[in-house]
N, C-alpha and C positions, 0 to 999 in steps of 0.2 A: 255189710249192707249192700255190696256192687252185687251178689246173686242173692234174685229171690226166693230162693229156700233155703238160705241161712236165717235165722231167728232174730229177730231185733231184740239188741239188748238195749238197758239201761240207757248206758251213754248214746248210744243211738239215736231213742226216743230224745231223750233230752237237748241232743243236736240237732234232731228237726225242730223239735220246739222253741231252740230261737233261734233258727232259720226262716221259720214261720211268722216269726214275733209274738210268740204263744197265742199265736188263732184257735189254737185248736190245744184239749187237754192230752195228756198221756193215753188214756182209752180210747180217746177218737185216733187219735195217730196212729194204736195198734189195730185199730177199726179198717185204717185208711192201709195199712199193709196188708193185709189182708185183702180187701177190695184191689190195689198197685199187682199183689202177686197173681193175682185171679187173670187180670190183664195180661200182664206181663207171662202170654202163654208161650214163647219159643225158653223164657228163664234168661234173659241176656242181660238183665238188670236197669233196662226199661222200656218204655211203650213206643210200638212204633205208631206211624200214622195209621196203618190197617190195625191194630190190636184198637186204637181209639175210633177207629168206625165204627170197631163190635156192639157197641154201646150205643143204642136206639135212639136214647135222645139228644146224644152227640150227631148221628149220621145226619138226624132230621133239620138239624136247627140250622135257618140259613145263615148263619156264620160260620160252619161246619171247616169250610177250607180257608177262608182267614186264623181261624184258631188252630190250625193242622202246622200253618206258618210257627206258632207257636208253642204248639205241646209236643210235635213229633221227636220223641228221641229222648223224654224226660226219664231221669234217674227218679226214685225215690222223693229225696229230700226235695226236687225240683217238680215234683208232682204235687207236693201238699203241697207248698209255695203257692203254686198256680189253682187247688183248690183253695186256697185260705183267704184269696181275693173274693170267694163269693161270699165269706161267714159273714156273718152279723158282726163282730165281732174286728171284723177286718175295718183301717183305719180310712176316711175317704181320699186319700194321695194315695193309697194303695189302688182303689177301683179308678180311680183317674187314670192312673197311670197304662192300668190294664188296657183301659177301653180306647188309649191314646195308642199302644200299641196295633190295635185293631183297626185302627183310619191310618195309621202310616203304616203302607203298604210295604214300600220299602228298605225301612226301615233307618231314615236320614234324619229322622228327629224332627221333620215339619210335615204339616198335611195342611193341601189343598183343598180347594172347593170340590176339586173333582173324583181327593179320596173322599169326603166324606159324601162326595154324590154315588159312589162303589158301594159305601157301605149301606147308605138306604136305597141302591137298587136290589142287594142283599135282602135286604130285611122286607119289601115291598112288592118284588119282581111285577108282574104287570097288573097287580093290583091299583096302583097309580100309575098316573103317565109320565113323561119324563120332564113333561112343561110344570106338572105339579109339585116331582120334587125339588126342583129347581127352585121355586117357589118359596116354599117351606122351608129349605135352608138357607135361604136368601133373608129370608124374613127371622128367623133364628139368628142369625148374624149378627143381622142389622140391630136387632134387641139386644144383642150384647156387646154392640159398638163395634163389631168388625164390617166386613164388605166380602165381597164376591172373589176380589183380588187379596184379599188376606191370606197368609201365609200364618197358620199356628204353629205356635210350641206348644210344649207338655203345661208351661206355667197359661198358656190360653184356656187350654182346654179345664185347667182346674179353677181359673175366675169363673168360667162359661158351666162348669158344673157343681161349682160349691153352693149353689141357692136351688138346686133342685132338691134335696132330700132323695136324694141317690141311693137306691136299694138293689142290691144282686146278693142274693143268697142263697145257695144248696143247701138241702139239708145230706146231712152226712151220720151215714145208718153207724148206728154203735151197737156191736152185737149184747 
């Protein structure tokens, strides 16, 4: 499975599938190698950050280099993984977890006010001003009983997002 043009076999599949926590069935995972090797165009057995720009609607989306911190370098198995947090199917401590990684920048297991002021200048750029996102994540907080000087955990961000109805999903083409 380390070079992409060996065949996945059997045990294979079936080690990604509970790596994945079976997000995903047998034919989508041979769907999802297929799509991994297409990528994976030097063959070194996984994606770098330029192979994941080639991909349109990765380049575009303004989280693009927050997730570059995240996907550069994934094998395989570490590639579905990181698609399986978009499935339907995926548990919500899985997408919690994801999107927790995404506000802590670097990577010390707490985010600030002012990672998550990064992330909605990300998502917002001068579309609002910076008095408004201030604001808005001020007032976010405050709704879920923290403040400006809060420091979260991962257990924050999952009280702060288990009443949303939290939806991320790809769809994932199955030949």
């Amino acid at each position: 499975m380390g070079n992409t043009s060996s065949m996945l076999t059997q045990y294979d599949i079936e080690e990604v599938q509970e790596h994945c926590k079976h997000t995903y069935s047998q034919q989508e995972i041979v769907s999802l190698y297929n799509r991994f090797c297409q990528l994976d165009r030097k063959g070194g057995g996984f994606i770098s950050a330029d192979e994941f720009l080639s991909i349109p609607e990765f380049a575009v989306n303004p989280l693009s280099q927050r997730l570059l911190r995240i996907v550069d370098g994934l094998n395989f198995k570490e590639f579905v993984s990181f698609l399986s947090t978009f499935s339907p199917r995926a548990t919500l401590q899985q997408k919690v977890e994801f999107i927790f990684k995404l506000y802590d920048s670097d990577g010390n297991g707490r985010v600030t006010f002012n990672n998550m002021l990064e992330v909605l200048w990300d998502l917002t750029g001068h579309y609002i001003s910076a008095q408004q996102r201030e604001k808005v994540l001020t007032q976010v907080l405050e709704e879920a009983g923290y403040t400006k000087d809060s420091v979260l955990v991962l257990s924050d961000f999952m009280k702060i997002l288990s009443n949303t109805g939290l939806k991320m999903e790809v769809e994932v083409p199955v030949d």
